[in-house]
KEFILO-403913 format. One record per residue (C-alpha): y, x, z; residue in three letters. Coordinates in steps of 0.1 Angstrom, whole numbers, padded with zeros to 4 digits, always signed. Layout:
! residues N
YXZALA/...
! end
This chain:
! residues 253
-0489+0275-0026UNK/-0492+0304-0053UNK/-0510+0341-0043UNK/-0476+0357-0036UNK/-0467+0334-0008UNK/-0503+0332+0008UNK/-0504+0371+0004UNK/-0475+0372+0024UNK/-0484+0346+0052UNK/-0514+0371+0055UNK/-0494+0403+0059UNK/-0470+0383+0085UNK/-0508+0371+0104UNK/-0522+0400+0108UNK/-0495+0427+0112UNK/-0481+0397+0135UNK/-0512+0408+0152UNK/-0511+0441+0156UNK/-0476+0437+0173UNK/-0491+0412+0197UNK/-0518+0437+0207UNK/-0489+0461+0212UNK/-0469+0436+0233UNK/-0498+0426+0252UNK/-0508+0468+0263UNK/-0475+0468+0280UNK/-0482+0436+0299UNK/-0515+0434+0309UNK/-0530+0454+0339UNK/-0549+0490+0338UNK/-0582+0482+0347UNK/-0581+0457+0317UNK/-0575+0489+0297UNK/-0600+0506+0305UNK/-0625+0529+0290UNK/-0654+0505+0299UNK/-0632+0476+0290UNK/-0623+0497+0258UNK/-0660+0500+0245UNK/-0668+0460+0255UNK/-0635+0453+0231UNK/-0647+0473+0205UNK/-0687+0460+0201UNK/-0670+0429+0200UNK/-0648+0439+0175UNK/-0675+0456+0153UNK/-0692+0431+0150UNK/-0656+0407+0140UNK/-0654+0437+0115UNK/-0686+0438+0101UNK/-0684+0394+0098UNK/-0647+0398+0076UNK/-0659+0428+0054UNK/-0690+0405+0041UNK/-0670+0376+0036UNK/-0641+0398+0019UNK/-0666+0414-0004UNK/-0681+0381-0009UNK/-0649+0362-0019UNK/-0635+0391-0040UNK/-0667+0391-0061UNK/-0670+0353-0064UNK/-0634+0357-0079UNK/-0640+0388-0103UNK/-0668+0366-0112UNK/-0650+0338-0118UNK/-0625+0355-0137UNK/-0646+0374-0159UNK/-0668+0344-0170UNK/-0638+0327-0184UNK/-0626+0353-0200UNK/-0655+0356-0219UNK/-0656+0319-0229UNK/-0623+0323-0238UNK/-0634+0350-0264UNK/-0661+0331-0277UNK/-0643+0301-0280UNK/-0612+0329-0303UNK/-0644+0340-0321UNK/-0661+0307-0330UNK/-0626+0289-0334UNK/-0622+0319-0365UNK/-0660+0309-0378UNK/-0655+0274-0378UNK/-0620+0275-0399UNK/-0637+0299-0423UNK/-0669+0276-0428UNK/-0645+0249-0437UNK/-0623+0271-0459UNK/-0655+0277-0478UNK/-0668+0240-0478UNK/-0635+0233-0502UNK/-0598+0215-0503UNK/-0620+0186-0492UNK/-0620+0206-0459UNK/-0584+0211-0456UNK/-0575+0182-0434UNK/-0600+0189-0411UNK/-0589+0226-0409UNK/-0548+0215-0407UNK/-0562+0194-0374UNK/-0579+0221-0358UNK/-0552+0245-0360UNK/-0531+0215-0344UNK/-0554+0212-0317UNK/-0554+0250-0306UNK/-0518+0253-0311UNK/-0514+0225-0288UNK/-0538+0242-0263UNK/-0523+0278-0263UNK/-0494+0258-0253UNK/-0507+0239-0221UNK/-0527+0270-0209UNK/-0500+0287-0212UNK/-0467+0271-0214UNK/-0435+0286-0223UNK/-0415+0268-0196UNK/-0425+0283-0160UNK/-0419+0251-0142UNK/-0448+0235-0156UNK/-0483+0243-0145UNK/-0511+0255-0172UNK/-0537+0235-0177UNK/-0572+0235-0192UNK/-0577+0203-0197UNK/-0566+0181-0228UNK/-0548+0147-0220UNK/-0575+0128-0239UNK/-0605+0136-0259UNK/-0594+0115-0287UNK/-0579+0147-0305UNK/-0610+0163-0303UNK/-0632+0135-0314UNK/-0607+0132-0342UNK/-0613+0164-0356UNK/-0651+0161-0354UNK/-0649+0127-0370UNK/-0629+0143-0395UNK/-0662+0172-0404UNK/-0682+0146-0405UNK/-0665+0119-0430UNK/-0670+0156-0453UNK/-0697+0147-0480UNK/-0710+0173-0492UNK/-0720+0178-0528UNK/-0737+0209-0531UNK/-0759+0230-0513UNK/-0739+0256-0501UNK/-0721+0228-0490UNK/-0741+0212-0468UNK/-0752+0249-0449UNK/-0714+0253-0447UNK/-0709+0217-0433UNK/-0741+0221-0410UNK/-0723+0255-0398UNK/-0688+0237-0393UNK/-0708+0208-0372UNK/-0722+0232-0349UNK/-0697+0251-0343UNK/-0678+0224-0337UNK/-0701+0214-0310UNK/-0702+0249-0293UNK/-0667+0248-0291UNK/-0668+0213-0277UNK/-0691+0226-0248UNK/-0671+0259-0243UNK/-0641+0240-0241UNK/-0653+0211-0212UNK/-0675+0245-0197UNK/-0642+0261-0191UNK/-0624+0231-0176UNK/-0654+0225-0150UNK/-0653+0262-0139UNK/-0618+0262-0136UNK/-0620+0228-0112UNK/-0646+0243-0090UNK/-0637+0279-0087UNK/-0608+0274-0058UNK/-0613+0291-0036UNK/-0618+0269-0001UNK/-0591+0274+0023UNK/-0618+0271+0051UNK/-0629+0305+0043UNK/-0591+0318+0040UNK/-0584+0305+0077UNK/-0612+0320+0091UNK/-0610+0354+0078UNK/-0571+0356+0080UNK/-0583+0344+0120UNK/-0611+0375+0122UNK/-0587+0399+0106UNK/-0558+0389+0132UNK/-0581+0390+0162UNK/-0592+0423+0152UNK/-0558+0440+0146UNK/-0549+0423+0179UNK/-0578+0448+0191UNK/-0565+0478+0172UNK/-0527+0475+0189UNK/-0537+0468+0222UNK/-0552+0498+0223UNK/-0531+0515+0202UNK/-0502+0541+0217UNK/-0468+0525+0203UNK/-0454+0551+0179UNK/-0435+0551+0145UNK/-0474+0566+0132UNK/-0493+0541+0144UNK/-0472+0511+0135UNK/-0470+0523+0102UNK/-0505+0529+0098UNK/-0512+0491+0110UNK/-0486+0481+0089UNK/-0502+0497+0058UNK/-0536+0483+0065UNK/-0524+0450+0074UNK/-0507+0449+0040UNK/-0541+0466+0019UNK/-0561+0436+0035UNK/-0533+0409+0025UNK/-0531+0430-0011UNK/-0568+0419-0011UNK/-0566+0383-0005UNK/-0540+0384-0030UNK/-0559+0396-0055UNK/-0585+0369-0048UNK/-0564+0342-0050UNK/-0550+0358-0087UNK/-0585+0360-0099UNK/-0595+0327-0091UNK/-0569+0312-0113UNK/-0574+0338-0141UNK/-0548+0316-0162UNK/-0520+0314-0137UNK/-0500+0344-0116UNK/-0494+0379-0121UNK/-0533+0386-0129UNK/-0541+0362-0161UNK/-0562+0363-0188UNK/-0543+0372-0219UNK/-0537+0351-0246UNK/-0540+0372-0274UNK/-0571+0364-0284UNK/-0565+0328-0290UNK/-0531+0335-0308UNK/-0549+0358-0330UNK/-0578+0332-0337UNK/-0544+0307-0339UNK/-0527+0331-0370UNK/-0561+0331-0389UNK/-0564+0291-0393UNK/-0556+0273-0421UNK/-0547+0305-0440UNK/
! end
């Protein structure tokens, strides 16, 4: 299920529980309402409060953390991807091959991270290595001849590598930054018992419902915006590709 539609099953939870509260006030006897029953509800409560703004805080930066980290590879991978194609342009035409395949191999990627048709689901991961493995193969069948060739080949080798271990760096942080549902359930559960707390002691009036109504949708905005940042290359909230098409236009030039 994508962040819009877990986003909305939160809003639908916890306003849900808000109404129940309400529902519940006009049910339940007066001595359950009151002011000593009040205070007992709400120590509970704080400390149900105090439980889901730690874990919030905690899961939305886990996800900004997530989501800035591969950002970040993703411009060092644009930046060495440039390095690498100009090392080879250097080496000579003996180079060209090699630098034909590589721009073949990231115009393949931009288009599985992020794929023109939006019924198909971007992906970080290559089908097989064997393109990969191609291309280095191809930098190192390169003999060179010169000095300057063999820096530049050096260079191109390394590179290579870097990217290689940038690339599979990525892919593992993108398989083990979902976010576990466990902690989803439970917090949606905290937040729900607490706004159950807030309208069953809540007078029923257009303010307050719209107040709850507001909140409940700020704290489902929130695990929204989670969700988004711990795909950062799917959803409304992705990293952008420009970076990559720009290092994409510069190879093989």
């Amino acid at each position: 299920m994508n962040a819009w539609g877990i986003g909305l099953i939160v809003f639908v939870c916890v306003f849900g529980g808000a109404l129940l509260g309400m529902y519940l006030r006009r049910r339940l006897p007066e001595t359950h309402l009151s002011e000593s029953s009040k205070d007992s509800v709400k120590l509970g409560m704080g400390l149900v409060a105090t439980m889901a703004a730690l874990v919030l805080g905690l899961l939305v930066a886990t996800a900004k953390g997530t989501y800035d980290e591969q950002k970040s590879s993703l411009n060092k991978i644009s930046a060495n991807l440039i390095l690498l194609d100009g090392a080879l342009a250097q080496y000579g035409p003996e180079a060209l091959q090699a630098r034909q395949r590589l721009r073949t191999l990231v115009s393949v990627g931009v288009a599985r991270i992020w794929p023109a048709d939006a019924a198909r689901d971007p992906t970080l991961a290559p089908e097989t290595t064997a393109d990969g493995e191609g291309f280095h193969s191809l930098v190192l069948g390169l003999t060179p001849a010169t000095d300057k060739q063999r820096g530049l080949l050096s260079m191109a080798l390394q590179l290579s590598t870097e990217l290689g271990q940038a690339r599979w760096l990525m892919v593992a942080q993108s398989e083990s930054a979902t976010i576990p549902s466990t902690f989803i359930v439970i917090l949606v559960f905290w937040l729900t018992v607490l706004f159950v707390s807030f309208g069953l002691f809540a007078p029923p009036n257009m303010t307050v419902i719209a107040t709850l109504s507001l909140s409940a949708l700020s704290v489902s905005g929130a695990i929204f915006l989670i969700m988004e940042l711990a795909n950062p290359f799917e959803g409304t909230v992705q990293i952008s590709s420009t970076p990559l098409r720009y290092a994409l236009s510069q190879l093989a030039q």
